[in-house]
Structures are given as C-alpha cells and as structure tokens.
C-alpha positions in Angstrom: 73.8 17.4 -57.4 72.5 20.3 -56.4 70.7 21.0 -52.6 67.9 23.5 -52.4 66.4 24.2 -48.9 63.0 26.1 -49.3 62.2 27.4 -45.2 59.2 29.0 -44.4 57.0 29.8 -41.2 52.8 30.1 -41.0 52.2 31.6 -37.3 48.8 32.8 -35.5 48.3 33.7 -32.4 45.2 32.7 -30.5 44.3 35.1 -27.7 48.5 35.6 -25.5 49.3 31.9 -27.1 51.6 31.9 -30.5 51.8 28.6 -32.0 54.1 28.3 -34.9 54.0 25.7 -37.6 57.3 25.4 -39.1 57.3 23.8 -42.7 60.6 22.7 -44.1 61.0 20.9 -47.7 64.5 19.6 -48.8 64.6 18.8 -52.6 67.9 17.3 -54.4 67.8 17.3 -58.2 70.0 18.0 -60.7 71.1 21.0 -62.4 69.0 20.4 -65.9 65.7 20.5 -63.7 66.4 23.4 -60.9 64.7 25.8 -62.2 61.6 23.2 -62.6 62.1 22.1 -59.1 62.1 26.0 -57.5 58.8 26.7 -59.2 57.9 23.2 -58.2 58.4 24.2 -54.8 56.7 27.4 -54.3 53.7 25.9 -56.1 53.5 23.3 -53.1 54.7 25.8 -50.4 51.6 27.9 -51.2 49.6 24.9 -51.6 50.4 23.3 -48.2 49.9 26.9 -46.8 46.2 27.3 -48.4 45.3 23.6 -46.7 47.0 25.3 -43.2 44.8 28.4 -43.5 41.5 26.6 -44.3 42.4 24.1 -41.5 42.8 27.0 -38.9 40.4 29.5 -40.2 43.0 32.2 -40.9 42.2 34.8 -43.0 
C-alpha cells in the first residue's frame, strides 16, 4: 500500500486577526490507481477550497 499525504493551508486575515483553516486529506490506495487518486485529490482540494472562498467572501 501506498500512503499519500496531500497538506494545504487557505489563510485571510480580517483587519490584525489571521485565522488559518488548515485542510489535511490522507488517502491509502494501491499502486495500480495512484496516479487516479493524485488527480483525485487535487480535484477535491480545489473543490473544498472554492466552497471555503464562497463561504468567506475571499476573492
């Protein structure tokens, strides 16, 4: 088995306050499908990171 770890931050800062959402996604999958599962990945990355920007009103 093979263990991908996909990390990635979304930050803004609202006036002297940072918050920071961390987003972390494990996936285990085999070798056959890694490739698959990497695309799979960034797809939802971006995806989860479109919902966070509409729900905060970044732009």
């Amino acid at each position: 088995m093979q263990f991908i770890e996909v990390k990635w931050e979304a930050g803004y800062s609202i006036a002297r306050n940072k918050v920071i959402y961390p987003m972390r996604i494990d996936v285990r999958r085999s070798d056959l499908c890694l490739r698959h599962s990497i695309k799979q990945i960034i797809m939802e990355s971006l995806s989860l990171y479109a919902r966070l920007r509409e729900t905060l009103h970044i732009f």
